[in-house]
C-alpha positions as a printed NumPy array, in Angstrom:
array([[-20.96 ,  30.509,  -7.354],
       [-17.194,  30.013,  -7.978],
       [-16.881,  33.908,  -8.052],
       [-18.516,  33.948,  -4.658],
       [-16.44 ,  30.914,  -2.804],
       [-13.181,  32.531,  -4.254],
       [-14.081,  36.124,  -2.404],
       [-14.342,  33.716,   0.642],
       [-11.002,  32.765,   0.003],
       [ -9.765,  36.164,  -0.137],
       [-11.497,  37.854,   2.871],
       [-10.658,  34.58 ,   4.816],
       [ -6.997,  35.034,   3.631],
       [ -7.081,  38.624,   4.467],
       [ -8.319,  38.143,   8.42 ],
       [ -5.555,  35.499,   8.612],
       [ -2.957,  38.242,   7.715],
       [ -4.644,  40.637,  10.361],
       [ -4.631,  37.779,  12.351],
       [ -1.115,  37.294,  12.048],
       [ -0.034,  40.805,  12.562],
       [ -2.372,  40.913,  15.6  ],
       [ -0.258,  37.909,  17.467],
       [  3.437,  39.7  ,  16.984],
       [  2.197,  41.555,  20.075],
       [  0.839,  40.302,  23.699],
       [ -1.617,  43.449,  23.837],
       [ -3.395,  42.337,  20.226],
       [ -2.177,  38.583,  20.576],
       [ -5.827,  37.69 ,  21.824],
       [ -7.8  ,  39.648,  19.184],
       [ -5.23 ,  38.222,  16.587],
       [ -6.477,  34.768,  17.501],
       [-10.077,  35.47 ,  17.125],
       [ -9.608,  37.436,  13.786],
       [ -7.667,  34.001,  12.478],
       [-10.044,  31.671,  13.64 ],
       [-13.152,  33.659,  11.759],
       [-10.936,  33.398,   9.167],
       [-10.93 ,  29.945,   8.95 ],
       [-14.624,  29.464,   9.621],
       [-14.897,  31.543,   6.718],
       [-12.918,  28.969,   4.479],
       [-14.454,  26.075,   5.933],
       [-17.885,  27.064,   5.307],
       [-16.746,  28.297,   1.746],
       [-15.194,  24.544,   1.36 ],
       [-17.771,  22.657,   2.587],
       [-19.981,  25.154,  -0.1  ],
       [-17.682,  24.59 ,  -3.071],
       [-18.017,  20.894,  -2.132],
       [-21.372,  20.817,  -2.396],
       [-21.439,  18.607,   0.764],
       [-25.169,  17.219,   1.477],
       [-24.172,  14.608,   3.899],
       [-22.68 ,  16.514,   7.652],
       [-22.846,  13.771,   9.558],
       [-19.371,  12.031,   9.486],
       [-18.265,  16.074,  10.148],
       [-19.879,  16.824,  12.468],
       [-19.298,  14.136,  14.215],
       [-15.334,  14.425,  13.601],
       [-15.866,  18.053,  15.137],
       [-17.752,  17.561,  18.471],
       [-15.601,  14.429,  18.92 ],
       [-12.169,  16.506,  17.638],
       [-13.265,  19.608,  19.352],
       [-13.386,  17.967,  22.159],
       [-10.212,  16.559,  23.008],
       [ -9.201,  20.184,  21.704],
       [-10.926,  22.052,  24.429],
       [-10.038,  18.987,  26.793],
       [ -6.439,  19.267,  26.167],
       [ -6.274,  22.99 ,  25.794],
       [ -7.748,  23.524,  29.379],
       [ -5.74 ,  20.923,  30.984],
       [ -2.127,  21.031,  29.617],
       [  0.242,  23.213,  31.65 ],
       [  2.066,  26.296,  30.502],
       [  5.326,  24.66 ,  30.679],
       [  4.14 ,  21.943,  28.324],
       [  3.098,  24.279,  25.794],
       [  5.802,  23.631,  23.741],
       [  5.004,  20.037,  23.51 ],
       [  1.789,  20.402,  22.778],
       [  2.977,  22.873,  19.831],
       [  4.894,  20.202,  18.464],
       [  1.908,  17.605,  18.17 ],
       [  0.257,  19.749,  16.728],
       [  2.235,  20.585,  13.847],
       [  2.012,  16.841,  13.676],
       [ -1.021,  16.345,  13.264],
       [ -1.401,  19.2  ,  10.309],
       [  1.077,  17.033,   9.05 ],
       [ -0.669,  13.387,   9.278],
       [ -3.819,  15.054,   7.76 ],
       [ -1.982,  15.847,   4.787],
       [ -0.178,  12.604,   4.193],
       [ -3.691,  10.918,   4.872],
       [ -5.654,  13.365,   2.407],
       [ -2.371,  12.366,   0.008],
       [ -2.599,   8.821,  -0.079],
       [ -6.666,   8.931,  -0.318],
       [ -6.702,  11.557,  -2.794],
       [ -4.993,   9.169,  -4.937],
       [ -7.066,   6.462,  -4.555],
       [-10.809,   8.423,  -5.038],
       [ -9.775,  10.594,  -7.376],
       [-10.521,   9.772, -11.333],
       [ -7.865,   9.511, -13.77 ],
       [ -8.102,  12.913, -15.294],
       [ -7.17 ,  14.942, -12.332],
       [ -3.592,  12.786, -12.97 ],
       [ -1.954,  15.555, -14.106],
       [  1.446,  15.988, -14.12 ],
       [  1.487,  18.884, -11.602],
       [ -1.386,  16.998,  -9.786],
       [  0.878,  14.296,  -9.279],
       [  3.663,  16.514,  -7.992],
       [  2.11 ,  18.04 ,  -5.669],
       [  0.325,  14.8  ,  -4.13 ],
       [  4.381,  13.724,  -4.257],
       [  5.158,  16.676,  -1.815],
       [  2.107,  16.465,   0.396],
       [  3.212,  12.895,   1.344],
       [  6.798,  14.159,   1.588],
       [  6.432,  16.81 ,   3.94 ],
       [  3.487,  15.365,   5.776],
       [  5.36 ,  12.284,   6.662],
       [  8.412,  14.195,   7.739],
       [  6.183,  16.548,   9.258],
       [  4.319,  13.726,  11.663],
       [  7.612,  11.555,  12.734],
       [ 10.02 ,  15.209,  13.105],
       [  6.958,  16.333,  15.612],
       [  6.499,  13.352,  17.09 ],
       [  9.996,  12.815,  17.629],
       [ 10.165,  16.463,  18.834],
       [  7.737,  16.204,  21.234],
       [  9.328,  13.43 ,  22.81 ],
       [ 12.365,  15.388,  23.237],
       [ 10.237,  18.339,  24.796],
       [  9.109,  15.789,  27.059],
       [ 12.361,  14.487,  28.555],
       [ 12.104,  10.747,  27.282],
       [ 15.642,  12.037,  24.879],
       [ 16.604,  15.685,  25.121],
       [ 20.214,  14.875,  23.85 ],
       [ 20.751,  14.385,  20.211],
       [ 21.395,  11.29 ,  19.524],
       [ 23.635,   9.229,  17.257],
       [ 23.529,   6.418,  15.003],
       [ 25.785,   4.167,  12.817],
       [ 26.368,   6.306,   9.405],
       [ 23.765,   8.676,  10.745],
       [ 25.014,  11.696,   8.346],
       [ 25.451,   8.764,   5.042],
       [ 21.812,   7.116,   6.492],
       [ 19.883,  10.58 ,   6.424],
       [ 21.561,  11.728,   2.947],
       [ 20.551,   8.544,   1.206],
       [ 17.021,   8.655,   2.973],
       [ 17.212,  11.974,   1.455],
       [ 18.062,  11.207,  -2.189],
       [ 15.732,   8.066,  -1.874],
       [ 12.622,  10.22 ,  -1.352],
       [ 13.264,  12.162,  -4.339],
       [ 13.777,   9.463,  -6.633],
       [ 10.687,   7.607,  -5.317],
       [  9.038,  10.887,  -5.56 ],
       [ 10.214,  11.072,  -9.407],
       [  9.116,   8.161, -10.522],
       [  5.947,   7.827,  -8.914],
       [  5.319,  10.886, -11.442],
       [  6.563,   9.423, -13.83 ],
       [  5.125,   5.718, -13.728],
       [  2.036,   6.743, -11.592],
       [  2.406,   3.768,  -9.636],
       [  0.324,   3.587,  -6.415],
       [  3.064,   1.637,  -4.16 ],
       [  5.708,   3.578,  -4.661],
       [  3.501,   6.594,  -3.683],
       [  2.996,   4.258,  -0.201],
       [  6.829,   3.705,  -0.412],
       [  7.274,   7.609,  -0.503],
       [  5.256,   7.81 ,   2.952],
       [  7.001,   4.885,   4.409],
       [ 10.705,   6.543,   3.873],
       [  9.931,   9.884,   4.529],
       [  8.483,   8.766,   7.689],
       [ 11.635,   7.278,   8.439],
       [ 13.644,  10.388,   7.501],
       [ 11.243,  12.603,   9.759],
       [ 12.86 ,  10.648,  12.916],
       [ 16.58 ,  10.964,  11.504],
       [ 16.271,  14.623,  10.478],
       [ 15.431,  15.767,  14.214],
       [ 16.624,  12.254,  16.391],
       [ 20.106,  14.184,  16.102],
       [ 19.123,  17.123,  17.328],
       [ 19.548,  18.623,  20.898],
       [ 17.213,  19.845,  23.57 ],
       [ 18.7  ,  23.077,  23.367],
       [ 18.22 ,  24.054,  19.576],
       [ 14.073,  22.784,  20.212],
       [ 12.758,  26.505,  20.046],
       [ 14.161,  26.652,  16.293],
       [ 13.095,  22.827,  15.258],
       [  9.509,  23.417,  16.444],
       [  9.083,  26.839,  14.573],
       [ 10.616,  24.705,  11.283],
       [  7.96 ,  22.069,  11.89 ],
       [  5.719,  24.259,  11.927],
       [  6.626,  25.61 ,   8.565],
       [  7.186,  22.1  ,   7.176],
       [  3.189,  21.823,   8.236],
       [  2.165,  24.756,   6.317],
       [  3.994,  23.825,   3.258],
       [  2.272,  20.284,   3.461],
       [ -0.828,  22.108,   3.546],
       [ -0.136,  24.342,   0.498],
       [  0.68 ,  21.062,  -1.234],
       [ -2.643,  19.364,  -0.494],
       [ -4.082,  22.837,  -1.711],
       [ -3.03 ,  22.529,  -5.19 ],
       [ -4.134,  18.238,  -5.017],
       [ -7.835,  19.22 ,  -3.683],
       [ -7.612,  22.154,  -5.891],
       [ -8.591,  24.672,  -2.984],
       [ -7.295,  28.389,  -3.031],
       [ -7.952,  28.711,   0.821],
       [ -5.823,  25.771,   1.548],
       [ -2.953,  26.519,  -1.108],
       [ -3.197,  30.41 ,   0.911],
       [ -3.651,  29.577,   4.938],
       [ -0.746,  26.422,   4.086],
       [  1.653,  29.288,   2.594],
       [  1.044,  31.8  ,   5.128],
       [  1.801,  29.377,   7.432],
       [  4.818,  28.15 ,   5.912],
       [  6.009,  31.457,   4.846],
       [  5.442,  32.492,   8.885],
       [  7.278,  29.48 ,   9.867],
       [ 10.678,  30.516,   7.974],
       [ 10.783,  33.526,   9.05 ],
       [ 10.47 ,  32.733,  12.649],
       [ 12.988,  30.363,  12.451],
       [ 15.425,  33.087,  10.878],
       [ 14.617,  34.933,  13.915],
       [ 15.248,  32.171,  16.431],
       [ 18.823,  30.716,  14.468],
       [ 19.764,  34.962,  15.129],
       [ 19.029,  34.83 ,  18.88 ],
       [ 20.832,  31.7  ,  19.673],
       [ 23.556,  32.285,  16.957],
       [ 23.134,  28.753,  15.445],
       [ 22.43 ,  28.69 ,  11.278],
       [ 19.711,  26.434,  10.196],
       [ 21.903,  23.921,   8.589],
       [ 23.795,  23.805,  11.63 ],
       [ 20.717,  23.159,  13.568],
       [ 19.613,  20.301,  11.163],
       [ 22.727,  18.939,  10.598],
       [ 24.987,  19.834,  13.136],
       [ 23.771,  17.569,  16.59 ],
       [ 24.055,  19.05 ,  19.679],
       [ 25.079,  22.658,  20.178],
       [ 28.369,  21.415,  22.038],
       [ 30.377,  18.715,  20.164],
       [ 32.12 ,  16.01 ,  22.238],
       [ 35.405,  17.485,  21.89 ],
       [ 34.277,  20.5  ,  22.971],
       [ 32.285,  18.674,  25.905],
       [ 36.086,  17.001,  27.095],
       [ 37.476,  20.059,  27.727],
       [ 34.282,  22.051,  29.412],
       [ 35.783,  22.052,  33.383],
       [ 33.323,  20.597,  35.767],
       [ 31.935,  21.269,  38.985],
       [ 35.483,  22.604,  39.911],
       [ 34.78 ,  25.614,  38.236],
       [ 32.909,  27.124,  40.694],
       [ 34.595,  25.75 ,  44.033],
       [ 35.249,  28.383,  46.731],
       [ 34.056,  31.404,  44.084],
       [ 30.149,  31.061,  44.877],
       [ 28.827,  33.542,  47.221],
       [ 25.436,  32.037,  48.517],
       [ 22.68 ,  34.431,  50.378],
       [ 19.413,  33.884,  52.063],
       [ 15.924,  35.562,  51.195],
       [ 16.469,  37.994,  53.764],
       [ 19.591,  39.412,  52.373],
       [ 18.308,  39.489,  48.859],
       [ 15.027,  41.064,  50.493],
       [ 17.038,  44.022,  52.238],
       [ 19.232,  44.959,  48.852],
       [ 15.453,  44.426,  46.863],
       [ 14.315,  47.004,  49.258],
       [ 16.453,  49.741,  48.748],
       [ 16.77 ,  49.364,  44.95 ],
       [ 14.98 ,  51.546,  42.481],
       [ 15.477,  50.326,  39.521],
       [ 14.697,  46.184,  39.551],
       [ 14.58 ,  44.097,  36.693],
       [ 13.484,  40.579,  36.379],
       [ 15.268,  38.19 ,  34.116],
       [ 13.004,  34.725,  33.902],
       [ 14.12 ,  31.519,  32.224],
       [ 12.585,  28.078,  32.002],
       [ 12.968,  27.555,  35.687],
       [ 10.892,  30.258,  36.149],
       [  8.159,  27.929,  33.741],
       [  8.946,  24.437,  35.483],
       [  8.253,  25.6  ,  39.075],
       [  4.954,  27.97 ,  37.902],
       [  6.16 ,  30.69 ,  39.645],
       [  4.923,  33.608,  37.29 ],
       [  2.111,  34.322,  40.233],
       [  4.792,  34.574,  42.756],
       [  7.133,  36.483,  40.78 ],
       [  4.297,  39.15 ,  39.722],
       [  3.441,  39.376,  43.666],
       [  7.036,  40.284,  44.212],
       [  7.022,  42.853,  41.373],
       [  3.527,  45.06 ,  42.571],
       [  5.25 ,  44.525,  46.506],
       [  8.701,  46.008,  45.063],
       [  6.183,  48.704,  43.283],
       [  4.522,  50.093,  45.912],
       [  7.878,  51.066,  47.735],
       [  8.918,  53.184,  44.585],
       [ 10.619,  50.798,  42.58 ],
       [ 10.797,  50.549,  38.938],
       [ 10.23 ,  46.77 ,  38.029],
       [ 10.933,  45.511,  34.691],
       [ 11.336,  42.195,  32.9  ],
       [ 13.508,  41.322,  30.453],
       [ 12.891,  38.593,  27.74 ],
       [ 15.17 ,  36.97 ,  25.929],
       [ 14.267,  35.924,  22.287],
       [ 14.313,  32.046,  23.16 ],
       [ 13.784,  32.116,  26.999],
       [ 11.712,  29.326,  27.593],
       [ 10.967,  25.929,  25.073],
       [  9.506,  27.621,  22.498],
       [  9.635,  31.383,  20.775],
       [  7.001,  33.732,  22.998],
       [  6.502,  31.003,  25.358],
       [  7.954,  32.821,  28.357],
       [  5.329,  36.101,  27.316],
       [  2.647,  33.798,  27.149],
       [  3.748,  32.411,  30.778],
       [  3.848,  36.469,  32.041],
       [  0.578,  37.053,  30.446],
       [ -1.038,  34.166,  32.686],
       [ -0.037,  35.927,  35.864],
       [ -1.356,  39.433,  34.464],
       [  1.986,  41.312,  34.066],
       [  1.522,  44.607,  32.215],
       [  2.344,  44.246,  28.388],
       [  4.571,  47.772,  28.847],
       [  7.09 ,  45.744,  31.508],
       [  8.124,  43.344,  28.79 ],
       [ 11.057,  44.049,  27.558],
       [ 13.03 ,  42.987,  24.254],
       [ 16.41 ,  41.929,  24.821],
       [ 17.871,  44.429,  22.63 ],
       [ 16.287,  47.165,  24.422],
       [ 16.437,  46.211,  28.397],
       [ 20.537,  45.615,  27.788],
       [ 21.455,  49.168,  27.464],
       [ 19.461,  49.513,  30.433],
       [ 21.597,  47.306,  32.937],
       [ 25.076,  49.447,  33.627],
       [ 21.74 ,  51.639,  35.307],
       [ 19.915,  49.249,  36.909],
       [ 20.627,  48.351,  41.144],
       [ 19.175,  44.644,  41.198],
       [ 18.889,  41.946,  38.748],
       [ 17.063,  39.518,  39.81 ],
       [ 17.511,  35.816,  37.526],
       [ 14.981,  33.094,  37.604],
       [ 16.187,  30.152,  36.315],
       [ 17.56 ,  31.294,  33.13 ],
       [ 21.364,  30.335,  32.546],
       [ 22.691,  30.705,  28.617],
       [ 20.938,  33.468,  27.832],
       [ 22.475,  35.12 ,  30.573],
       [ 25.85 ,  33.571,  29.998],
       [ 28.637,  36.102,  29.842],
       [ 30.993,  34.177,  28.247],
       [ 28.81 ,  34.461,  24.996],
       [ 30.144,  37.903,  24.86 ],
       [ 33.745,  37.389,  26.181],
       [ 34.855,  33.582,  25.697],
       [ 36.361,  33.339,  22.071],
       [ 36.518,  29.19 ,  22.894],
       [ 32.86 ,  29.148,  24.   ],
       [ 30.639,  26.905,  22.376],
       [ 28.202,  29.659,  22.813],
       [ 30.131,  32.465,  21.841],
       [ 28.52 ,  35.224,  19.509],
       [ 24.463,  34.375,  20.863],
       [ 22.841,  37.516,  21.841],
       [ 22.466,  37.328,  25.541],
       [ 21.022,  39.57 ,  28.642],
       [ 23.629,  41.339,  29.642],
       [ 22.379,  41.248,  33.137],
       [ 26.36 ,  40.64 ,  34.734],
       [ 26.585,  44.846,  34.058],
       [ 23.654,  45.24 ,  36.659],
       [ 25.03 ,  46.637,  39.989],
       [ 23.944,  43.619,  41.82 ],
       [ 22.374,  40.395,  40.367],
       [ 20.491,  37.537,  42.835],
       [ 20.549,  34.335,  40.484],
       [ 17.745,  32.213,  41.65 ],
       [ 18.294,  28.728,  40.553],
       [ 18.394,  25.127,  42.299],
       [ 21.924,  23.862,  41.916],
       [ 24.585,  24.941,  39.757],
       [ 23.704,  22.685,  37.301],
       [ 24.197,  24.106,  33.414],
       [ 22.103,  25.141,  31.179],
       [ 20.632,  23.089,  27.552],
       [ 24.551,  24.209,  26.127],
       [ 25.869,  22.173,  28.889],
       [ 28.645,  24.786,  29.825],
       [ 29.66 ,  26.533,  33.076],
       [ 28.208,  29.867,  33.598],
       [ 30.546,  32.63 ,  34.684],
       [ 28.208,  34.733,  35.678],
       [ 27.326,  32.655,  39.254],
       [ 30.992,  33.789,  40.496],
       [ 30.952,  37.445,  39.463],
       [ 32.097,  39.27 ,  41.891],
       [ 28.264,  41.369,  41.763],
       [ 26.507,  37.935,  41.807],
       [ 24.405,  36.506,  44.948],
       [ 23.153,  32.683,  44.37 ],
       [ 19.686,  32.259,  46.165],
       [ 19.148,  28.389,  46.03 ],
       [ 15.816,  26.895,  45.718],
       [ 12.941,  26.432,  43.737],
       [ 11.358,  29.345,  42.301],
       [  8.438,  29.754,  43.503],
       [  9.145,  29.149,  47.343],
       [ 11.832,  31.748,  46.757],
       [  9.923,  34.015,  45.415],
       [  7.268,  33.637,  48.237],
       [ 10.015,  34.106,  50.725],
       [ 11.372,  37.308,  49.029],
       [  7.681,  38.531,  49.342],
       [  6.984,  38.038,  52.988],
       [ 10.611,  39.199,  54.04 ],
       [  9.989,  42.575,  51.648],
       [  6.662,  42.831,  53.456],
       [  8.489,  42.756,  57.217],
       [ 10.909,  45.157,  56.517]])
């Protein structure tokens, strides 16, 4: 029987790989999803087989009442909360660890107290309990309740002695076997969860929730080896493993390290902040237009491409902006869009959002290959995004931002800027790109914009 619930393990293991590979791309994303979740039926029923469970009742009950508020929430939580909803999520893998931790501990008999038993019941509560406060914590920032890090007393001494705490807790709970010091464990790390990410900004989100959700997988893994279950110890490391890696990719496209993430605050430091010029930057350089103006240049253009940002996401204007792109179509223009690594609150969230309004997987495109495309291109059109389109990335030596890969939609011919104010972006910085001397600010909110630019492209 072991032989047989170890295969399981491996074929379930396998379809999460395929699974995996399936989601790095919109056109596969969906079948990715549905090769990873047979997958994990596969390991559940191969659990609940190895377990020899003869009792369903408390589990089924968890998953009609669990599935439940999955599908509930699923169906009703908007695309632009996504990212928050990513975020609790990774919390809760976390929380189930830390519980199946501290019970594991408490059921199971003496000789499972192994030495590497015990250290990996040690990191389970770790990283759970980081896991559940950081998401928590991260979700609230997602939300809006504290999107600017924020700082305490000592906060750098506070988090580095939380830090070395843990450990030694950790150590001699291993050592001693003591069962309140393993409840001790949970109670700081808990605490060090909401330090580690309290301090971080809004704008560095997209690379805190990918962490998370490595932290989560690793937490996993580490309940693996403490229920000895090879499916666990292999979904948990895939998903840490995933997690990492993602978060390489995001630190790259918003030229932050990781430590500087974690440790660092907010992507612009207070001195930095006193000498960022105000709303005097832009006075008497902003050349405004109305939809008709941007609808008559739209009109004439032949090569269009669409550069959305989280604006795009807060007024739900991917329907409205898709309209615009089939109108602009039929009159012989070639309509692109161009995504930006960490457009949006989360990595992939703005293809996601696209996806939704049934934009074709072939007009998505990466940053790196849409920017040699600009110098050619006769109308950018920019919905709501701001640092990623920031020129002074590229230019500005001083720049907070300087060095992030951006769109570098400013080398367009002519580029409409859709956004409601001039207000700046998560960095908090000016953008130079609303008074370029090619630039045309269209004020409003997205979607009635958009709707505007449509009937006024229709009359013409």
């Amino acid at each position: 029987m072991s032989e047989l619930i170890n295969l399981a393990y491996l074929v379930a293991a396998i379809l999460f790989i395929m699974g995996l590979k399936g989601l790095s791309s919109p056109r596969t994303a969906v079948r990715g999803n549905l090769v990873g979740a047979v997958g994990m039926l596969i390991a559940i029923l191969a659990t609940l087989v190895e377990r020899q469970v003869l009792s369903f009742g408390w589990i089924i009950a968890g998953m009609v009442v669990g599935g439940g508020i999955g599908a509930y929430i699923a169906r009703m939580v908007k695309m632009t909360a996504m990212p928050q909803m990513v975020a609790l999520l990774n919390g809760f893998g976390g929380g189930a660890s830390l519980l199946v931790a501290l019970s594991q501990f408490i059921l199971a008999p003496e000789s499972d107290h192994t030495v590497p038993w015990l250290v990996a019941l040690a990191l389970s509560t770790l990283i759970g309990a980081v896991t559940l406060t950081g998401s928590v914590v991260a979700w609230a920032k997602l939300e809006g309740f504290a999107e600017q890090a924020m700082k305490l007393p000592a906060q750098g001494t506070l988090r580095v002695a939380l830090g070395l705490a843990v450990l030694v807790v950790a150590a001699f709970f291993v050592w001693l076997e003591w069962g309140f010091l393993l409840f001790l464990l949970a109670v700081v790390a808990l605490v060090l969860g909401i330090l580690l990410v309290i301090a971080i900004g809004g704008a560095d989100m997209p690379v805190v929730i990918a962490l998370l959700n490595s932290y989560s997988g690793l937490a996993a893994a580490a309940t693996g080896f403490v229920l000895m279950n090879n499916g666990l110890i292999i979904s948990g490391s895939l998903v840490g493993a995933s997690g990492i890696i993602l978060c390489q990719i995001m630190c790259k496209a918003m030229n932050r390290s990781l430590g500087a993430v974690l440790f660092g605050g907010a992507m612009v430091s207070e001195e930095q902040m006193a000498s960022i010029p105000g709303k005097e930057f832009y006075e008497g350089k902003v050349k405004s237009c109305g939809a008709e103006e941007v609808a008559m240049l739209l009109a004439d253009a032949q090569r269009v491409v669409i550069a959305p940002g989280y604006g795009l996401a807060v007024a739900q204007a991917q329907y409205a902006t898709e309209e615009l792109a089939k109108v602009l179509g039929k009159r012989g223009a070639d309509v692109k869009y161009a995504i930006h690594p960490v457009a949006g609150r989360m990595p992939g969230h703005m293809n996601v959002l696209l996806a939704e309004a049934k934009v074709p997987y072939e007009r998505l495109v990466e940053m790196d290959n849409i920017n040699p495309e600009f110098p050619q291109t006769d109308v950018v059109l920019v919905l709501g995004a701001n640092d990623v389109t920031n020129p002074a990335a590229r230019e500005d030596a001083a720049s907070p931002i300087y060095g992030m890969p951006i769109l570098d939609v400013d080398k367009a011919r002519t580029v409409v800027v859709v956004k409601r104010s001039l207000s700046p972006g998560f960095a908090g910085i000016p953008n130079p790109l609303f008074i370029n001397d090619n630039t045309l600010m269209l004020f409003g909110d997205a979607k009635a914009v958009l709707q505007d630019l449509v009937r006024a492209v229709q009359e013409l």
